[in-house]
C-alpha positions as CSV (number, residue, x, y, z in Angstrom):
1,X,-4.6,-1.0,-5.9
2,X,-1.5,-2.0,-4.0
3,X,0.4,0.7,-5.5
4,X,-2.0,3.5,-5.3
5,X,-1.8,3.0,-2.0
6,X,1.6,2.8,-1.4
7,X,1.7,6.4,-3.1
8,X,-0.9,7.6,-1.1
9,X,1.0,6.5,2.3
10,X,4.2,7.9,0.9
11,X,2.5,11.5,0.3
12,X,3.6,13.4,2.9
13,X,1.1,16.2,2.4
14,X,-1.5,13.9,3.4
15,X,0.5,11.5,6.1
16,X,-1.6,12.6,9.3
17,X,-5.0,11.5,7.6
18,X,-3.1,7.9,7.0
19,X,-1.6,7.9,10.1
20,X,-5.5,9.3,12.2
21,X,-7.2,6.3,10.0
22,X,-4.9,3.5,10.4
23,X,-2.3,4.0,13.1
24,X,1.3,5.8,12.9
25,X,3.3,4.4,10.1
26,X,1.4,1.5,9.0
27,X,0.6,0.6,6.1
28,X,-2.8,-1.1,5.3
29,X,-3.9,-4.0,3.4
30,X,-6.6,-2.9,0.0
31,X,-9.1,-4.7,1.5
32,X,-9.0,-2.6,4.9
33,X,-8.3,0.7,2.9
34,X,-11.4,-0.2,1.3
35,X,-13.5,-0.8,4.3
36,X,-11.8,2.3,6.1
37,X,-12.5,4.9,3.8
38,X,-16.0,3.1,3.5
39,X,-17.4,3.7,7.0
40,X,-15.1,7.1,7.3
41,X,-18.0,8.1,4.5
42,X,-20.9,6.4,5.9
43,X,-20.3,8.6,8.7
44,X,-20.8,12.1,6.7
């Protein structure tokens, strides 16, 4: 999980979306990826 994340973050294609859900440039822990991406789909 750790490393699909840390390819994720690298990807600069899809940067801004990283950056819009968890601040410029920092890199998030699984557990608040997981909750992130969680209530960014609740929301749809």
């Amino acid at each position: 999980m750790e490393k699909a994340i840390m390819i994720g973050f690298l990807n600069k294609e899809t940067r801004s979306k990283w950056d819009g859900l968890f601040g410029s440039g920092r890199l998030p822990s699984p557990k608040e990826f997981i909750a992130a991406l969680s209530l960014k789909v609740a929301k749809r």
